[in-house]
C-alpha positions as CSV (number, residue, x, y, z in Angstrom):
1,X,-5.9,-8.2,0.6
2,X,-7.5,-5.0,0.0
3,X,-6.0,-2.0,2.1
4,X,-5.0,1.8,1.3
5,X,-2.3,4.3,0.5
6,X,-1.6,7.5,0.0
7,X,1.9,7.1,-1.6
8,X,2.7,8.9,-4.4
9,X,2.5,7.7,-8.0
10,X,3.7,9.3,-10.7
11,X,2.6,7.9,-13.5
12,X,-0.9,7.7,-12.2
13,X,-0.3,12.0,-12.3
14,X,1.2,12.7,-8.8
15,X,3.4,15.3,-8.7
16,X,6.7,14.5,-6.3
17,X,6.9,16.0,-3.0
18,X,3.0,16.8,-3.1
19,X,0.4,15.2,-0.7
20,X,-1.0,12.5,-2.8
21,X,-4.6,11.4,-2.7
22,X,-5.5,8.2,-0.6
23,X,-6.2,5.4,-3.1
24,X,-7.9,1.6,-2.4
25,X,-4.8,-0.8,-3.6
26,X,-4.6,-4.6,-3.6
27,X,-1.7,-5.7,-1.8
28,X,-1.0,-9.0,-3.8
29,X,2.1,-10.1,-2.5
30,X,4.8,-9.3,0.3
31,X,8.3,-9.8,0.2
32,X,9.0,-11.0,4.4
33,X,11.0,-7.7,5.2
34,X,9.5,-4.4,4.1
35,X,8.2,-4.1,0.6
36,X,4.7,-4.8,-0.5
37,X,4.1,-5.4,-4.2
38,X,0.3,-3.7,-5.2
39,X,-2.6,-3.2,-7.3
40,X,-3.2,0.4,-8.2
41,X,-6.0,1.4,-10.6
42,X,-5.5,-1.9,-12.3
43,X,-0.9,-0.7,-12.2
44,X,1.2,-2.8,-10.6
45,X,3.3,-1.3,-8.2
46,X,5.9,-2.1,-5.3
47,X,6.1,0.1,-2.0
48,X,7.3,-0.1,1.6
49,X,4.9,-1.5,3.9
50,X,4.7,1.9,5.9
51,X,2.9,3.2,3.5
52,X,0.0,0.6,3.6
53,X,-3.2,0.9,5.7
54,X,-6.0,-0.6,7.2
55,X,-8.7,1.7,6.7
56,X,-9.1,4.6,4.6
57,X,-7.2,7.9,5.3
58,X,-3.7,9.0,6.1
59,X,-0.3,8.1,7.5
60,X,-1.2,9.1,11.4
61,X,-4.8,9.5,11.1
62,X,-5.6,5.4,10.2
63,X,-3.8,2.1,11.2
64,X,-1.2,0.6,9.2
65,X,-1.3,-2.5,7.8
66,X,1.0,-5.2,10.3
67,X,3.6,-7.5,9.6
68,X,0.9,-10.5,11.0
69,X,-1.5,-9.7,8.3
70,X,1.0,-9.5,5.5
71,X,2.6,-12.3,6.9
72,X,-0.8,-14.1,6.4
73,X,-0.7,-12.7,3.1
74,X,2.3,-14.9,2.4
75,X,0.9,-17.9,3.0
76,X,-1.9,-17.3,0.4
77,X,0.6,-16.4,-2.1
């Protein structure tokens, strides 16, 4: 499922504690509580849901993704 974020990740060159820049991700699988495992510039990555949106842009500004659709998701999986 293709969504956004605009979590921080280090070891794409984040720095901690610093706005981070919203990237496209691949949510590929979700674990039934709160943590999605992603695609990130071709990294695999796990983060809270929270942090995942529907459309581009920020935490407040853009929808995030709901527990229906990544409960959808893990009936693809």
């Amino acid at each position: 499922m293709k969504a956004w974020t605009d979590y921080p990740f280090t070891d794409l060159g984040d720095a901690e504690w610093q706005r981070a820049p919203v990237r496209e991700i691949e949510v590929v699988s979700y674990d039934g509580d709160k943590y999605c495992r992603i695609l990130v510039e071709g990294r695999e990555a796990e983060i809270k849901s929270g942090y995942i949106y529907q459309e581009c842009g920020r935490l407040g500004d853009v929808p995030r993704i709901t527990r229906s659709q990544l409960l959808d998701l893990r009936g693809e999986v």
